[in-house]
N, C-alpha and C positions, 0 to 999 in steps of 0.2 A: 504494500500500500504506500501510495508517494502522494505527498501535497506541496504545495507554491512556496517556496522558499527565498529570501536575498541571498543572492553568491555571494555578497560581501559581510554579511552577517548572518549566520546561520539559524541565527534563535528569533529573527522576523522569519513570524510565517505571515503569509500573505493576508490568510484567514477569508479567503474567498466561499470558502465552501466546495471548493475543487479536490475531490480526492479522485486519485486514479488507482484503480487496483488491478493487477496483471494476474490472469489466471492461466495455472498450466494443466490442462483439462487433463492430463494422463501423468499430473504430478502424484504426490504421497497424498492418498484418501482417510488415512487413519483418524479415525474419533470428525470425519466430518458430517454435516449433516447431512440425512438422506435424502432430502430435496436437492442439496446439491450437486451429489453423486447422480444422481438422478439428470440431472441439469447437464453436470460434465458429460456424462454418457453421450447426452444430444449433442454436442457440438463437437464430439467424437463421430455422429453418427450413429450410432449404437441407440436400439430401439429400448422403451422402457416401459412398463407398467405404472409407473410411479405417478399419482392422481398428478402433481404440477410439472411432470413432464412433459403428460399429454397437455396440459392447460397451454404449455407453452408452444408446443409444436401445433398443438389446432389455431392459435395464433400466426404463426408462421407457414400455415396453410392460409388463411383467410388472405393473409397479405399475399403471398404471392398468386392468390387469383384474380386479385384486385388490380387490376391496367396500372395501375399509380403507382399504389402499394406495390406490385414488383417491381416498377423502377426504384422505387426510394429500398426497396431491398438490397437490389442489384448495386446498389448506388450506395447505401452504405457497409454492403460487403466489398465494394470495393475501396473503399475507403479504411477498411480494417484489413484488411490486406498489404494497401502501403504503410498503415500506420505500425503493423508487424514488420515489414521491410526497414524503414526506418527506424524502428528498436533495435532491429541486428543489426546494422552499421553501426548506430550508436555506442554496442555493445562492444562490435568488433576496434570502434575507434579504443575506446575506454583500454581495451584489452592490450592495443596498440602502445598508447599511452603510459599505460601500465611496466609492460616490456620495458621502453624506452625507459622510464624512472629507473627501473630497476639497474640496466643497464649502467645509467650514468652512476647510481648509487657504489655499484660493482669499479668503477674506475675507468671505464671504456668512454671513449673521447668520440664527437658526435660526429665525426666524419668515420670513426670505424663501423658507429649504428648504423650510417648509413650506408654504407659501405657493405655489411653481413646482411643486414634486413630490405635494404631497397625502400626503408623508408625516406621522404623528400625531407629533405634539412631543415626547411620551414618547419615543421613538425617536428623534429628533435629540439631547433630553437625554443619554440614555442612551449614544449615541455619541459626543459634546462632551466628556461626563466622560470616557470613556476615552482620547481623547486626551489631556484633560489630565494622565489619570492616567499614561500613559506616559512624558509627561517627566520 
């Protein structure tokens, strides 16, 4: 679960009312609720008996019969699809990023990062200052 935060101060929250919470439908189910299991299954695919399964797939029946309702389906499954694409770059940068700290932590000078990883040196820069910024 993640909400609105200042980069430059971490204890403003924004206090919008924006939480976003990332669900990994085939993550660890233990002690969850069975509505949600139930829930996960459906966007697994996976059929269910579960009374607010059905409530929600005979909803996602009704829309996509609807002329409209399926565009705005199609339209925001498309929209969750780049917003999933755009998590994994974010992730893969983060990951990137990570590397690289560690890297320079280790002693290695940013033209060797760049040099083994194929990372662009703007990006090494760009992470070397932040460490240094942080002490």
């Amino acid at each position: 679960t993640f909400r609105n935060y200042c980069d430059e101060d971490k204890s403003l929250e924004l206090n919008d009312g924006a939480v976003k919470v990332f669900i990994n439908a085939s993550g660890i189910r233990e002690n969850a609720d069975p509505d949600l299991i139930a829930f996960l299954d459906l966007m697994l695919g996976k059929h269910s008996d579960n009374d607010f399964a059905k409530r929600v797939q005979k909803a996602i029946d009704i829309v996509k019969l609807d002329r409209e309702g399926r565009h705005r389906y199609m339209t925001i499954e498309n929209w969750i699809q780049e917003e999933a694409e755009i998590a994994r770059e974010e992730g893969r940068e983060e990951g990137r990023e990570e590397g690289i700290k560690e890297m320079l932590r280790r002693g290695k000078k940013p033209e060797e990062i760049a040099d083994f990883c194929g990372y662009p040196m703007e990006l090494i820069r760009k992470v070397e200052k932040g460490i240094s910024g942080d002490k």
